[in-house]
KEMARPA-714706 format. One line per field, with one value per residue (C-alpha): residue in three letters; residue number from 1; x, y, z. Coordinates in nm, 2 decimals, always signed. Each point is the difference from the previous one (the first is absolute). Layout:
N
aa (ALA/...)
i (NUM/...)
x (X/...)
y (Y/...)
z (Z/...)
END
This chain:
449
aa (UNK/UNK/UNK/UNK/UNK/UNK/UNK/UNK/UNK/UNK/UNK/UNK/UNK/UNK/UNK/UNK/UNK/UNK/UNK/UNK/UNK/UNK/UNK/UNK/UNK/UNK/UNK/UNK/UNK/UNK/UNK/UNK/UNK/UNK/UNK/UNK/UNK/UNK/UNK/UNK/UNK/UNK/UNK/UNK/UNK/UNK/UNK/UNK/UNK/UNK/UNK/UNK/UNK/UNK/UNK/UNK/UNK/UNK/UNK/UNK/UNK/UNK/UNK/UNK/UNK/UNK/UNK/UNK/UNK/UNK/UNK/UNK/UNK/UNK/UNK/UNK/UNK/UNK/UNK/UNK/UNK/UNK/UNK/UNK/UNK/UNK/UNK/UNK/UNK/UNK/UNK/UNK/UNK/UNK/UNK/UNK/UNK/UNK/UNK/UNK/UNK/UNK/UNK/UNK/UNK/UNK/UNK/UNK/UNK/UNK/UNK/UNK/UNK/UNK/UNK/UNK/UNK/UNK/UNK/UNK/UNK/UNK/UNK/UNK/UNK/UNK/UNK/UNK/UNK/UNK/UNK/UNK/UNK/UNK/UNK/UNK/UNK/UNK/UNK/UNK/UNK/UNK/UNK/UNK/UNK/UNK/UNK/UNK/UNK/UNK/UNK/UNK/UNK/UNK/UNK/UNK/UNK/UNK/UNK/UNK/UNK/UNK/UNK/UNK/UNK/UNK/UNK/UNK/UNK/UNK/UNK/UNK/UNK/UNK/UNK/UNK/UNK/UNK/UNK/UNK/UNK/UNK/UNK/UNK/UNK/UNK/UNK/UNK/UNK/UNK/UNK/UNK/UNK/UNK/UNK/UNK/UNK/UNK/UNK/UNK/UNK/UNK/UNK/UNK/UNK/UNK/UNK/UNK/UNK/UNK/UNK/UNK/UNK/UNK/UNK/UNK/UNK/UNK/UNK/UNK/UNK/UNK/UNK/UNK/UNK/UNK/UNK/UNK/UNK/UNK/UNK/UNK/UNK/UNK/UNK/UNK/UNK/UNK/UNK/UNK/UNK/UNK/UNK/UNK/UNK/UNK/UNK/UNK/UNK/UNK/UNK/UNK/UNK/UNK/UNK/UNK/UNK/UNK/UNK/UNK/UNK/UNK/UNK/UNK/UNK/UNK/UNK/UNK/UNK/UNK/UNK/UNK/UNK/UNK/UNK/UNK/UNK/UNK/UNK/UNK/UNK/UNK/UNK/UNK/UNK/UNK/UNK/UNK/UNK/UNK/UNK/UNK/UNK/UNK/UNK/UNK/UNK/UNK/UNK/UNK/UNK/UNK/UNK/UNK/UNK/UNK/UNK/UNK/UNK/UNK/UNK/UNK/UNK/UNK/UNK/UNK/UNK/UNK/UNK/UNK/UNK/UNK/UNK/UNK/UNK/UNK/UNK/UNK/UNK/UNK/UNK/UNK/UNK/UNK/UNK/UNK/UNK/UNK/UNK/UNK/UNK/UNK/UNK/UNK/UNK/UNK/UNK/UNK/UNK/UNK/UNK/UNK/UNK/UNK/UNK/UNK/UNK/UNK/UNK/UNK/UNK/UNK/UNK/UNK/UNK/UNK/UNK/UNK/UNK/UNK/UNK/UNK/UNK/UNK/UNK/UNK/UNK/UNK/UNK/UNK/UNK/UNK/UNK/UNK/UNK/UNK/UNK/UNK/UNK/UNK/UNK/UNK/UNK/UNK/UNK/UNK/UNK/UNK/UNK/UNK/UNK/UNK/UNK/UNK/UNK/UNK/UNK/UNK/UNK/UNK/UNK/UNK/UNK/UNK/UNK/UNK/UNK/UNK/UNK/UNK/UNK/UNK/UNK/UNK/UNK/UNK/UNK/UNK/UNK/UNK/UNK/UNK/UNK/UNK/UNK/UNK/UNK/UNK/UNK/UNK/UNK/UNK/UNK/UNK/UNK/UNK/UNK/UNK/UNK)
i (1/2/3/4/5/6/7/8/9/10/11/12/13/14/15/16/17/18/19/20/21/22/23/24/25/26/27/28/29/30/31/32/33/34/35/36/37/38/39/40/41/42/43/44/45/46/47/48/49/50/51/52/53/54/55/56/57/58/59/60/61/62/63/64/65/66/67/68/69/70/71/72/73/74/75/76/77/78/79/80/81/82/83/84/85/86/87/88/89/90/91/92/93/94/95/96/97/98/99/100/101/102/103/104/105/106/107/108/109/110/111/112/113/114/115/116/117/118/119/120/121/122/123/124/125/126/127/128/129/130/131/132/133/134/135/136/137/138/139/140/141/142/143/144/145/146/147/148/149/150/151/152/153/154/155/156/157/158/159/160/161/162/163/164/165/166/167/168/169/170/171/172/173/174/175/176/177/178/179/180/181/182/183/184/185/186/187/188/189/190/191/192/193/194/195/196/197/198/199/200/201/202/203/204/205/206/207/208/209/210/211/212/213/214/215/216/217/218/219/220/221/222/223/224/225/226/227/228/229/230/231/232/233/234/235/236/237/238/239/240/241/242/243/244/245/246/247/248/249/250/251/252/253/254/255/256/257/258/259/260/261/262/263/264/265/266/267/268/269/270/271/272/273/274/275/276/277/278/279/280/281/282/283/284/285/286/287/288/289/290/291/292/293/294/295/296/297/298/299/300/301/302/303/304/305/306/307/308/309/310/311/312/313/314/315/316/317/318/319/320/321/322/323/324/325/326/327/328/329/330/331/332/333/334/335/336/337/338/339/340/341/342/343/344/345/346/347/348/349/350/351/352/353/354/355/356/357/358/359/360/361/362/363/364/365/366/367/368/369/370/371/372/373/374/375/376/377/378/379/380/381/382/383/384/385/386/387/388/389/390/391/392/393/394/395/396/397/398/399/400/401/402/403/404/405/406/407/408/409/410/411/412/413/414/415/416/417/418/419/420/421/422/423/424/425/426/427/428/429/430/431/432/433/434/435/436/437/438/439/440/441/442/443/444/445/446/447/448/449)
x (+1.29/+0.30/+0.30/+0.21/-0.13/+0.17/-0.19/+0.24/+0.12/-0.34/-0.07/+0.05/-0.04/-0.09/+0.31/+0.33/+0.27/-0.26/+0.06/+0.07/-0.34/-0.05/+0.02/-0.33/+0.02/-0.30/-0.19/+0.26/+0.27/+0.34/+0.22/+0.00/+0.15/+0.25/+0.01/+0.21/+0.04/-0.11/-0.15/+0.24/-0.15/-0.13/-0.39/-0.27/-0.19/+0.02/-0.25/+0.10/-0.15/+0.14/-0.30/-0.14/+0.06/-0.06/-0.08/-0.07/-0.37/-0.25/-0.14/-0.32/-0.08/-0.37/-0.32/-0.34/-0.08/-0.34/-0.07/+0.11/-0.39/-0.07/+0.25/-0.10/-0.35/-0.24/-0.12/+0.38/+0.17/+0.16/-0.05/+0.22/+0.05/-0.30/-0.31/+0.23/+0.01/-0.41/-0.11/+0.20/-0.03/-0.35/+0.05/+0.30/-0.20/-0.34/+0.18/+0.32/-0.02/+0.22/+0.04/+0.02/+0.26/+0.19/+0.04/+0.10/+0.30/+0.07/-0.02/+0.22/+0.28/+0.01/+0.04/+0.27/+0.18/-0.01/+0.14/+0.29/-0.10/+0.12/-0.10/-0.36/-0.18/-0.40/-0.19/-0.30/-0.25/-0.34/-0.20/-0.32/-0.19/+0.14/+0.36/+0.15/+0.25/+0.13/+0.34/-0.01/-0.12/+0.34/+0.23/-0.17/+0.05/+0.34/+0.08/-0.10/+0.16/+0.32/-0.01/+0.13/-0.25/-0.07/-0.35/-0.09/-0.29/-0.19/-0.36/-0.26/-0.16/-0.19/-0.37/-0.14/-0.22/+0.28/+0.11/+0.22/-0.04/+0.02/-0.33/-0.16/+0.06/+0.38/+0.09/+0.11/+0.02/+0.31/+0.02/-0.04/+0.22/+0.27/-0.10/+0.07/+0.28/+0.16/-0.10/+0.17/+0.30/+0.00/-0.07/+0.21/+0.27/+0.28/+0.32/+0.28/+0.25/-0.16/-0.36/-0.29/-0.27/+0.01/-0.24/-0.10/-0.26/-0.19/-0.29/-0.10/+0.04/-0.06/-0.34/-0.18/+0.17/+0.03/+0.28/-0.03/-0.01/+0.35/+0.13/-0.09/+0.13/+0.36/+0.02/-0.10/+0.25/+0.30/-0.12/-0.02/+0.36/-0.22/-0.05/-0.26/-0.20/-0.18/-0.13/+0.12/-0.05/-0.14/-0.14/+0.01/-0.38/+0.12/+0.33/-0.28/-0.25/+0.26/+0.09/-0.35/-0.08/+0.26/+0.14/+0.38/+0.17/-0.03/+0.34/-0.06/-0.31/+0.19/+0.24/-0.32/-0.11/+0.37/+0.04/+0.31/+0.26/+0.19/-0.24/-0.21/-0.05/-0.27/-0.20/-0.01/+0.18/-0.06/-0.08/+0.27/+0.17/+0.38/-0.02/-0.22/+0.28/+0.20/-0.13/-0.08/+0.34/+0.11/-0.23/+0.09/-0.36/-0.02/-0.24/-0.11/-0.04/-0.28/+0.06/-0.24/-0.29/+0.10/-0.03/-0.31/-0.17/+0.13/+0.15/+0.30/+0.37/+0.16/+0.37/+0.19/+0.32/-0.06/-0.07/+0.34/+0.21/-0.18/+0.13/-0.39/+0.00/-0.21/-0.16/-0.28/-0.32/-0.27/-0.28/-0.39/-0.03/-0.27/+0.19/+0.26/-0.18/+0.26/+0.23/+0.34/+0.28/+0.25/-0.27/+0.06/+0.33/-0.04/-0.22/+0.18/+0.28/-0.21/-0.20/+0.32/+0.19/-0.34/+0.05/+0.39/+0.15/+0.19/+0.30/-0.10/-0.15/+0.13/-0.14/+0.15/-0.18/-0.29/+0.14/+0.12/-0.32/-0.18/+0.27/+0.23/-0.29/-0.25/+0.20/+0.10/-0.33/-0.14/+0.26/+0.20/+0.38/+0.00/-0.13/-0.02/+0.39/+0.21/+0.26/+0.12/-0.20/-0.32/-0.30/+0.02/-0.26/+0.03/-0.17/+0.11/-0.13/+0.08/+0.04/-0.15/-0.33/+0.00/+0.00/+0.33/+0.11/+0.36/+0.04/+0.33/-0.01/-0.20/-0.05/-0.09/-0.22/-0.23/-0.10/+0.03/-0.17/-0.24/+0.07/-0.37/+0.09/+0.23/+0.16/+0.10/-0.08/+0.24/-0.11/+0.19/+0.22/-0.32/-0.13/-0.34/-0.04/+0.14/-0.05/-0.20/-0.24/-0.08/+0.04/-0.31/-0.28/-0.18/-0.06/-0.29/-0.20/+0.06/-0.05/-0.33/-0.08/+0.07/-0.18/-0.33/+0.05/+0.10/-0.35/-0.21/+0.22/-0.21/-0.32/-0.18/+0.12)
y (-0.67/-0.19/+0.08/+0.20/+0.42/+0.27/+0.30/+0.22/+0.31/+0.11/+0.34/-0.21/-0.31/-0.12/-0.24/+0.05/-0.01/-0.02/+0.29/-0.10/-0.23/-0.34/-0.28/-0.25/-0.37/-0.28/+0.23/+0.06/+0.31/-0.15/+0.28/+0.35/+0.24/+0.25/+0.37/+0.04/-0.40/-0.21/-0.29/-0.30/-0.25/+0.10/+0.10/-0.06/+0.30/+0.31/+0.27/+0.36/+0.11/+0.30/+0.20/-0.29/-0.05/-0.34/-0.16/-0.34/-0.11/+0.11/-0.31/+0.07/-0.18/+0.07/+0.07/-0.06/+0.07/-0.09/+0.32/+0.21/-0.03/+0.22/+0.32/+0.27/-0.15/+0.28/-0.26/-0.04/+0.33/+0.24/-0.32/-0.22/-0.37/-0.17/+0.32/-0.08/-0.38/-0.05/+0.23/-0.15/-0.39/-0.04/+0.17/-0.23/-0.31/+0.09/+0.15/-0.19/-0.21/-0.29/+0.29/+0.29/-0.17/-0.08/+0.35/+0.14/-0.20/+0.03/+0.40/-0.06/-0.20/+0.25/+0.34/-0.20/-0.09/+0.35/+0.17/-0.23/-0.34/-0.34/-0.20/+0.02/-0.21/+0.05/-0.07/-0.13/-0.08/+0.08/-0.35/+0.06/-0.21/-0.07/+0.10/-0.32/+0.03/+0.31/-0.09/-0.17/+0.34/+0.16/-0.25/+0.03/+0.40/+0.06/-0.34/+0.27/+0.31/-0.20/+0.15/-0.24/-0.07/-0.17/-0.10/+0.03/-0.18/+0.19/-0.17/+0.16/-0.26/+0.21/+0.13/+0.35/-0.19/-0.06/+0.36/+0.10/+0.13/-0.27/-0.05/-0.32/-0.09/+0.08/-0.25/-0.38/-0.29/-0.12/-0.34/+0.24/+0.24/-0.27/-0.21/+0.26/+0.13/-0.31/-0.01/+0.32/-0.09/-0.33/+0.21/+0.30/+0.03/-0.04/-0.01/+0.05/+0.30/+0.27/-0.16/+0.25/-0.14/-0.12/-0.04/+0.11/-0.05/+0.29/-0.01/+0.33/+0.10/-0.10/+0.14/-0.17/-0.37/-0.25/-0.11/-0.36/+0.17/+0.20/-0.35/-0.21/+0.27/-0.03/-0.37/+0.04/+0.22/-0.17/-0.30/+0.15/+0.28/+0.30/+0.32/+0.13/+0.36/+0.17/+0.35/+0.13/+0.26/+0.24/+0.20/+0.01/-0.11/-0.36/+0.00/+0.02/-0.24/-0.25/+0.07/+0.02/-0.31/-0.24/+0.16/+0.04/+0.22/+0.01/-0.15/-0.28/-0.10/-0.06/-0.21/-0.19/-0.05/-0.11/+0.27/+0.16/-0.13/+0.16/-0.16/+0.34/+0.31/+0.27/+0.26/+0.32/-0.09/+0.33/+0.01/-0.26/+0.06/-0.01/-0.38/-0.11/+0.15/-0.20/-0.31/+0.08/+0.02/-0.32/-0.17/+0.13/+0.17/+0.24/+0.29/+0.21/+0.37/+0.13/+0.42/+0.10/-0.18/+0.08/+0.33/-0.02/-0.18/+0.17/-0.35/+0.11/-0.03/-0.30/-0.04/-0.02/+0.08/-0.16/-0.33/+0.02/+0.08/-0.30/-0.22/-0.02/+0.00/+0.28/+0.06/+0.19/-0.06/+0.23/-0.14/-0.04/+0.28/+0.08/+0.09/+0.19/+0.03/-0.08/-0.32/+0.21/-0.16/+0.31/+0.23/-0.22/+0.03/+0.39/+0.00/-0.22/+0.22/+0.31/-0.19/-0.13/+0.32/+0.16/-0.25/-0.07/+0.33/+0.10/-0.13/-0.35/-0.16/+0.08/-0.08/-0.30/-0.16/+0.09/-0.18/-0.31/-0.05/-0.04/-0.23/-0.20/+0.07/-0.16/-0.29/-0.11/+0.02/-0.22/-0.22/+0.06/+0.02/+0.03/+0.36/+0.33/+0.06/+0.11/-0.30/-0.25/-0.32/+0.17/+0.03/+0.22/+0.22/+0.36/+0.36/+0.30/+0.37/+0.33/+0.27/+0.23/+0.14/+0.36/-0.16/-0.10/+0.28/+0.14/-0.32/-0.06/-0.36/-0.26/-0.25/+0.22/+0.22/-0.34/+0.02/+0.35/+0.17/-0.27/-0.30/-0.14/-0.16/-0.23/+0.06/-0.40/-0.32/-0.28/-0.36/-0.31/+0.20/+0.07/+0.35/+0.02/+0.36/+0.23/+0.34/+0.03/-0.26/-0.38/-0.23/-0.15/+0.23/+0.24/+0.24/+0.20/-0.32/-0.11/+0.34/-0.03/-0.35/+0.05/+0.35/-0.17/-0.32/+0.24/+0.21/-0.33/+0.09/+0.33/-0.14/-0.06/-0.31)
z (-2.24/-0.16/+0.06/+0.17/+0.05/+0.18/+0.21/-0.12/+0.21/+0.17/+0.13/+0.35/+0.14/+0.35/+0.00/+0.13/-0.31/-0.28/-0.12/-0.37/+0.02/+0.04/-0.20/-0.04/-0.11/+0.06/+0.18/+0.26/+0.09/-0.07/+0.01/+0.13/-0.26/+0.20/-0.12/-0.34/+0.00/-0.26/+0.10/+0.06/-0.29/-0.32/+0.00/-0.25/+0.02/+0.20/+0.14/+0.02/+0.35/+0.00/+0.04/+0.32/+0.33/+0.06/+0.35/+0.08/-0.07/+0.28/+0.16/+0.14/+0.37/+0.05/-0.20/-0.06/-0.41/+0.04/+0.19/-0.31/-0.11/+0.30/-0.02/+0.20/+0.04/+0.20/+0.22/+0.09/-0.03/+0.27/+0.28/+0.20/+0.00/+0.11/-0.09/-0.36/-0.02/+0.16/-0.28/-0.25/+0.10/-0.13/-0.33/-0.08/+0.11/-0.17/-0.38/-0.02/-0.29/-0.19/-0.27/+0.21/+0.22/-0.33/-0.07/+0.30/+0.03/-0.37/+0.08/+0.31/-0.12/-0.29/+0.21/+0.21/-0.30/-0.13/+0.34/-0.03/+0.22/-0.15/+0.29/+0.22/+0.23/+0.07/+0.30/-0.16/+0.32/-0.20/-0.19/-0.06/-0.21/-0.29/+0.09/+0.07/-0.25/+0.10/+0.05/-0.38/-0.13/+0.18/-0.16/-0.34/+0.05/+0.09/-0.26/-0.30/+0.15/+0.08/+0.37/+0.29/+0.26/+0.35/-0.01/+0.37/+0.05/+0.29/+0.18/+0.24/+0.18/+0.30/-0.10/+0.09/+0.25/+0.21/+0.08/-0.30/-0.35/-0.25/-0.20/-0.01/-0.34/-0.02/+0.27/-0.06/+0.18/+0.16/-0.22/-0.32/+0.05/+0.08/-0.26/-0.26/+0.19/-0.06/-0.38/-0.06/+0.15/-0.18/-0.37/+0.06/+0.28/-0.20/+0.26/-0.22/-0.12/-0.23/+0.08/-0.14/+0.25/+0.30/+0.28/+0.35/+0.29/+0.11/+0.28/-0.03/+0.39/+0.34/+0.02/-0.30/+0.00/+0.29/+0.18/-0.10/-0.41/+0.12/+0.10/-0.31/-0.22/+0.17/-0.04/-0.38/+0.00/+0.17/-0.23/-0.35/+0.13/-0.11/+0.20/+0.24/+0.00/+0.19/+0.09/+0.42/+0.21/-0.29/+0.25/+0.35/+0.04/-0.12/+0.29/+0.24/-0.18/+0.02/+0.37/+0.13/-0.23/+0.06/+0.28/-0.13/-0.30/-0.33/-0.04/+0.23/-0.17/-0.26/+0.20/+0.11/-0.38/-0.13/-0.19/+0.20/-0.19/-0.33/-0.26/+0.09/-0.15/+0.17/-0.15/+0.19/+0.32/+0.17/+0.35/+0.14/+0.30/+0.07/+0.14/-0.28/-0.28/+0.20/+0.00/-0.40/-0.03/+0.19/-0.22/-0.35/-0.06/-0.26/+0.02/-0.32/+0.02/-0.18/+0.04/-0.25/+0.14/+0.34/-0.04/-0.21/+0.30/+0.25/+0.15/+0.10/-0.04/-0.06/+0.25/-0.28/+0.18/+0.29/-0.19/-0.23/+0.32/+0.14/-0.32/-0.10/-0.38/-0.16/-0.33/-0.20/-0.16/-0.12/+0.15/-0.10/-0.28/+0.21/+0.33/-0.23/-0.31/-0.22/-0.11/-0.05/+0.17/-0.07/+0.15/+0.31/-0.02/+0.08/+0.25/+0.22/-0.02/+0.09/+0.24/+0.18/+0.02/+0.14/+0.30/+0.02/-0.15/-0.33/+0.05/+0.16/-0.34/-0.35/-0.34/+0.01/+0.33/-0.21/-0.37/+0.24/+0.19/-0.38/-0.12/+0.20/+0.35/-0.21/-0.17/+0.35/+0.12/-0.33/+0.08/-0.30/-0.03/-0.39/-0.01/+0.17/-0.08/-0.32/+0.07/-0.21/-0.03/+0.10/-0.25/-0.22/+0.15/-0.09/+0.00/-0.25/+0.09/-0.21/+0.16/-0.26/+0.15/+0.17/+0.34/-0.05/-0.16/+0.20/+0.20/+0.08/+0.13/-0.22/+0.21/+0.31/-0.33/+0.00/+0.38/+0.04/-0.34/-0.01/-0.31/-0.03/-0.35/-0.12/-0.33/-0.06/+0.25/-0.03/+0.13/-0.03/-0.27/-0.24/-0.07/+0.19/-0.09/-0.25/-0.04/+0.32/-0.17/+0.14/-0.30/-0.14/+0.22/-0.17/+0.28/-0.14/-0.03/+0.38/+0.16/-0.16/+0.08/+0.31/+0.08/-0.13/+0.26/+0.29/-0.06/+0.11/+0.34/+0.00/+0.05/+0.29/+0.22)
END
């Protein structure tokens, strides 16, 4: 977009002072617009948002779009973690295909783009054959929807034979998941401002990759400056796996693997004590919540306010759309709030904990200090919602309307200061034609394993 545009007077913004809009130039904010001001240079081309409320893009900290091929799959449904994941393990390992796989992200990265995320990572742990160039397929995806991304190469490298879950032919040797840890990093991690991909490390967890895998992976990432992933204490099963396995906590196996230190982000994070939030904290680890999956599992609840009060940064992700079964960031968004109130009370988090923990949480967690925020010199990373559906109907508060009525859909997606959606459409999909495509690959899911 050339020039100069002004978001002129929204509905509301999540921005102190912006309440005449904000100006966009290069792909960055460069000027909040206070109410009844004009803006303080003249402007190109303007937006009338008076019928949006406009939030920062979601950034999304956590997912696994391969699993959308298996929504509500009745070998899966009404379970908890691991009757779910050992009934669904050998389905994705015997029917997940270069095309199929292709699909499901495309279908992922679209139904986050559409619920108002401009940002997402994906835990991607699952090569079989012919999968090698999974991570390629992500960057080629989110390249045509124009959708930042963290490509966060995950690995398994523990067989079922050994006492956990991870099918034969899903699991890699150490030297090739390095190896092509390496080569992603080298093709795609891209360090600088207003980057659209970067990279991470992600062994999948402490019970399906070795120590020695743990270690490597944090020395290819203090070499290459990327992140590291993982999933933790998800349940309380794996607090005591990895106290009667390695005989100490979760969090000092991490210390033992290199891994405690603020390159980290973990999934889940729910079953830490108060001197392993501490210790998180010392150490700059982030932890992601994950409500909806949480509570679709039955894992349990994440300390969210125990961990900010610590100084642990914390941030959202949807999950596998099979643990949640959806890829709708703004969804999330909700049911962290009501999942957090449940536990900590009405008054103790507000619609805003829940807005910041799927923007500025999540940026800190991706390690990115060029989104999350409406401030000038961030990217120009936006999300526009109407109000104009019978849910919201009477609200008095807009921005409190999207958490507490319900916003599923955005209106318009802003990245980088281009329109990614208009009119509640993604630019250049044809959804008709990718719902189908992808409801015929996910019915090879349905067959016997």
């Amino acid at each position: 977009m050339k020039g100069r545009l002004w978001i002129q007077s929204p509905l509301a913004i999540m921005a102190e002072g912006a309440g005449g809009g904000v100006v966009i130039e290069n792909g960055r904010i460069v000027e909040l617009v206070a109410a009844g001001r004009q803006p303080t240079r003249p402007v190109d081309a303007r937006f009338d948002a008076g019928r949006h409320v406009v939030i920062p893009g979601l950034v999304n900290a956590h997912h696994h779009m391969f699993q959308t091929l298996t929504r509500a799959h009745p070998a899966a449904i009404n379970k908890s973690l691991w009757p779910w994941i050992r009934a669904l393990y050998p389905i994705w390992a015997k029917h997940m295909t270069p095309e199929a796989f292709r699909l499901a992200v495309r279908l992922g990265l679209t139904e986050l783009l559409l619920s108002g995320c401009t940002t997402t990572s994906d835990h991607h742990y699952l090569y079989a054959a012919g999968l090698e160039d999974a991570m390629d397929v992500e960057a080629e995806e989110a390249a045509r929807l124009g959708i930042r991304i963290t490509l966060t190469r995950g690995s398994l490298n523990i067989k079922d034979q050994q006492g956990v879950i991870s099918p034969g032919n899903v699991v890699q040797d150490d030297d090739v998941i390095l190896a092509d840890s390496e080569r992603v990093l080298w093709r795609y991690h891209d360090r600088s401002e207003g980057a659209m991909t970067q990279v991470a490390l992600a062994p999948c967890a402490p019970f399906d990759v070795t120590l020695d895998l743990m270690q490597k992976t944090a020395e290819l990432a203090e070499r290459h400056d990327c992140r590291l992933h993982t999933h933790l204490v998800e349940t309380r099963v794996e607090a005591e796996f990895c106290r009667s396995k390695f005989a100490c906590t979760p969090v000092e196996y991490l210390d033992r693997c290199n891994w405690l230190n603020s390159r980290t982000w973990l999934a889940h994070g729910i079953h830490f004590d108060d001197a392993e939030i501490a210790e998180l904290s010392r150490h700059g680890v982030g932890v992601c919540h994950c409500p909806t999956s949480n509570m679709v599992l039955a894992s349990g609840m994440c300390r969210t306010s125990e961990l900010e009060a610590a100084g642990v940064p914390v941030g959202l992700g949807v999950d596998g759309s099979a643990s949640n079964d959806n890829s709708n960031l703004m969804e999330a968004v909700r049911h962290a709030l009501m999942l957090n109130r449940l536990t900590y009370g009405a008054e103790a988090v507000t619609h805003f904990d829940a807005l910041r923990w799927g923007t500025a949480g999540s940026a800190k967690l991706l390690g990115r200090d060029d989104i999350g925020a409406i401030t000038p010199g961030r990217q120009a990373d936006l999300a526009f919602y109407k109000l104009d559906e019978l849910r919201f109907s009477g609200a008095g508060d807009p921005l409190a309307a999207l958490v507490l009525c319900g916003a599923t859909t955005a209106d318009r997606v802003m990245i980088a200061g281009e329109w990614r959606v208009t009119d509640g459409m993604p630019t250049g999909v044809d959804i008709e034609a990718l719902i189908a495509d992808h409801n015929r690959a996910a019915r090879n899911f349905l067959l016997s394993v």
